[in-house]
C-alpha positions in Angstrom: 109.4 129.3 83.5 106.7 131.4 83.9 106.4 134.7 81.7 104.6 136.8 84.1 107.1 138.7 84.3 108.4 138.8 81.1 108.3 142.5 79.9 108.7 144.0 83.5 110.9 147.1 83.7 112.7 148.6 86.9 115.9 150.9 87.3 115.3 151.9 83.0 116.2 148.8 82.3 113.8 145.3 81.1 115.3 141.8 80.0 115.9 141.3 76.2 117.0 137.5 77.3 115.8 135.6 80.5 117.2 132.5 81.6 116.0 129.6 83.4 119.0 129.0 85.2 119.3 128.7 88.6 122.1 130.8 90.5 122.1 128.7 93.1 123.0 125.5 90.6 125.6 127.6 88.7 129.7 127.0 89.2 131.4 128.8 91.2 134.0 130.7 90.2 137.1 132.6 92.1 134.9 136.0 92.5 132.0 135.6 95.0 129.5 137.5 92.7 130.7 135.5 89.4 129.1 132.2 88.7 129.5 129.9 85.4 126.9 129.3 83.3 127.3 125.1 81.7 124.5 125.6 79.5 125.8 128.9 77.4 129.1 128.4 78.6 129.0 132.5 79.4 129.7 133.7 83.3 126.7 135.5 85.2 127.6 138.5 86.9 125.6 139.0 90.2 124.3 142.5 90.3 123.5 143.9 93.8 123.7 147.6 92.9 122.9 149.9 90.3 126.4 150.7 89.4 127.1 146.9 89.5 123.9 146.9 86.8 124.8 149.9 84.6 128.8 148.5 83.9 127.3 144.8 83.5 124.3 146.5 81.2 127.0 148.8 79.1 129.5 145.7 79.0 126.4 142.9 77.6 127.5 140.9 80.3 124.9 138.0 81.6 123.7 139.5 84.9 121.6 137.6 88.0 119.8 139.9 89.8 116.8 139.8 92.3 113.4 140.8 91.5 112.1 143.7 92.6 109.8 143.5 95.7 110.8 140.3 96.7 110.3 139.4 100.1 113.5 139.1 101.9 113.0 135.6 102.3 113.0 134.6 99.1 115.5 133.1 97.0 114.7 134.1 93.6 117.1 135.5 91.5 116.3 136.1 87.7 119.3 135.5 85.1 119.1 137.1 81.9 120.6 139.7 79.5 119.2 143.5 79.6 119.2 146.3 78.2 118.7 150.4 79.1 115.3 151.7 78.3 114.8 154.9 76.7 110.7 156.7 77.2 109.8 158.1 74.2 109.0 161.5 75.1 105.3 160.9 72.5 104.6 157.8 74.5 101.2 158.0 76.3 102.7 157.7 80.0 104.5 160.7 79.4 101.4 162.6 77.4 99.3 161.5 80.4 102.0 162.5 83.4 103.2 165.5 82.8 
């Protein structure tokens, strides 16, 4: 797997665990958004909102989600544990923003 996109933050929140699991090889479970995870033996919650993303977030539950800017024809779906950043309010982007 390739780390390019390792420390990559969107909606305040960046991976502290990324997977290379594939969603699409995962077992299905009885909920459509819920697949199981053979290799950890955890279940991976598909996250399509930000809602859907905050509960999983707040409940450390293994999330699949899509990357941001993905063209709609792609399939990739990153599988991983996050967690919510918080800014530092002395941190240079917000010295330099505001």
């Amino acid at each position: 797997m390739s780390n390019d996109h390792e420390d990559y933050q969107f909606r305040n929140c960046a991976f502290t665990f990324k997977c290379g699991a594939d969603w699409n090889k995962l077992d299905g479970t009885s909920t459509e958004n819920i697949r199981f995870c053979n290799i950890c033996q955890k279940q991976v919650h598909r996250c399509d909102t930000d809602d859907e993303l905050l509960f999983a977030i707040k409940s450390n539950l293994c999330i699949a989600i899509n990357p941001p800017f993905q063209k709609s024809n792609e399939s990739l779906v990153w599988i991983g544990s996050m967690r919510v950043v918080k800014h530092d309010q002395n941190s240079d982007e917000t010295k330099n923003g505001e």
